[in-house]
C-alpha positions in Angstrom: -12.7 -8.7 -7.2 -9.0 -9.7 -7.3 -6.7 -10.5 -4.8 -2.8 -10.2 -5.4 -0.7 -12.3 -2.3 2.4 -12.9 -2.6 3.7 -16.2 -2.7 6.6 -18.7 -2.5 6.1 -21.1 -5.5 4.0 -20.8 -8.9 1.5 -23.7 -7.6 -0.4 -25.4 -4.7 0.3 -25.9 -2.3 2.3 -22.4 -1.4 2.7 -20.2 0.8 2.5 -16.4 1.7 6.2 -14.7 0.9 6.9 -12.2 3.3 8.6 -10.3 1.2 6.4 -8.0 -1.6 8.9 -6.5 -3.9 11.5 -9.9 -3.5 8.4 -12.4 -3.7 9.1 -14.9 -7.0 5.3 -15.3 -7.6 2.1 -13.6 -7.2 -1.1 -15.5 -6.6 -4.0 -13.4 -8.1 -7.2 -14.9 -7.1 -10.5 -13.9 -9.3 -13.3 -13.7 -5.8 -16.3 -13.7 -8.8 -15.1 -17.1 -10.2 -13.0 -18.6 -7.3 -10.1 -19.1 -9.8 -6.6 -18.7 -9.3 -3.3 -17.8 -11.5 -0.2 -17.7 -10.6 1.9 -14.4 -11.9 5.6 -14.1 -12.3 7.9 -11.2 -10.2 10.3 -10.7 -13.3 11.6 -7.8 -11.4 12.4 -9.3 -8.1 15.7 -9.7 -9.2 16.7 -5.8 -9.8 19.0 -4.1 -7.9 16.2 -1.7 -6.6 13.1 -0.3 -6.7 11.6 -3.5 -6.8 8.6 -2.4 -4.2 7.5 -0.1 -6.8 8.1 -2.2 -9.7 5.7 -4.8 -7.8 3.0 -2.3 -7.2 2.9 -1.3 -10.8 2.9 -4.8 -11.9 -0.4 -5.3 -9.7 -1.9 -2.0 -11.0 -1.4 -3.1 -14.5 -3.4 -6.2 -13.6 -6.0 -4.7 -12.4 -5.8 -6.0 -8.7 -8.3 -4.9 -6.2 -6.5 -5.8 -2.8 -3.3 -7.1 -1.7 -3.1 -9.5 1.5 0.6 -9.5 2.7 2.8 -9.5 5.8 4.2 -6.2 5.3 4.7 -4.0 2.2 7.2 -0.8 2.1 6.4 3.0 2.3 6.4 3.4 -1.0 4.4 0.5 -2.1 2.0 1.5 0.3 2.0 5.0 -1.1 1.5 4.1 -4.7 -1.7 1.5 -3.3 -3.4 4.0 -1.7 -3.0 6.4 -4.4 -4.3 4.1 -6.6 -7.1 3.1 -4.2 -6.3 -0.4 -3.6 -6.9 -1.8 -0.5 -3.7 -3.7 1.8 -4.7 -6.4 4.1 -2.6 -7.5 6.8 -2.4 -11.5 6.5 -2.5 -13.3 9.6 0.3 -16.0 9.2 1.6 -17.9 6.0 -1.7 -20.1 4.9 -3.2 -18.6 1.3 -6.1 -20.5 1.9 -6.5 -19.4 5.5 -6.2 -15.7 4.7 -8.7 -15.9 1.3 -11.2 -17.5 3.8 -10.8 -14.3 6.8 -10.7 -11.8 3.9 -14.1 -13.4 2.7 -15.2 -13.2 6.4 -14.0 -9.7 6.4 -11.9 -10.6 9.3 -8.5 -9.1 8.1 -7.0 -5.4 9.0 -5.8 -2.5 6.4 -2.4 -2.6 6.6 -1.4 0.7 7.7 1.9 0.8 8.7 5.2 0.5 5.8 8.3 -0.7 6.8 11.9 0.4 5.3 12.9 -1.0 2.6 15.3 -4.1 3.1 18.2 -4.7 1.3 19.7 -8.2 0.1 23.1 -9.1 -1.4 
């Protein structure tokens, strides 16, 4: 199984972005094989859409779940279309929220929130 969080930096140690579409980084961590890699948000930058340019960007990689802090309408929309699973994460600790998703400890993620706009 894979699991996409989003993340600060492009290494360890790192931590859980709390925003999905604006993260720099994805962490996509391989549950079979315990290995991680570190993908980059080229479309964080845009001047919108970038919820939905995230979620594609996870589809196209085949992810299975996505543990985050939040995740727009939309995103959410396009996940459980897809039939991937959101998990709320529980504070800003990767490691700490791969080990309660292995214990099956985290919530779906059910509610989106608006979309939030930077200048």
């Amino acid at each position: 199984m894979l699991i996409a969080i989003p993340v600060t930096t492009e290494n360890y140690p790192t931590e859980i972005n709390t925003h999905l579409g604006r993260t720099p980084f994805f962490l996509i961590y391989d549950t079979a094989t315990h290995e991680s890699k570190f993908i980059d948000n080229s479309s964080r930058h845009d001047s919108g859409g970038v919820g939905i340019k995230a979620s594609q960007l996870l589809l196209d990689l085949s992810v299975d779940a996505l543990i985050a802090p939040r995740a727009g309408m939309k995103a959410l929309a396009v996940f459980d279309e897809a039939g991937l699973k959101v998990y709320q994460a529980l504070g800003f600790n990767v490691e700490e929220n791969l080990h309660l998703f292995d214990r099956n400890a985290l919530s779906l993620l059910s509610d989106g929130c608006a979309g939030h706009h930077h200048e």
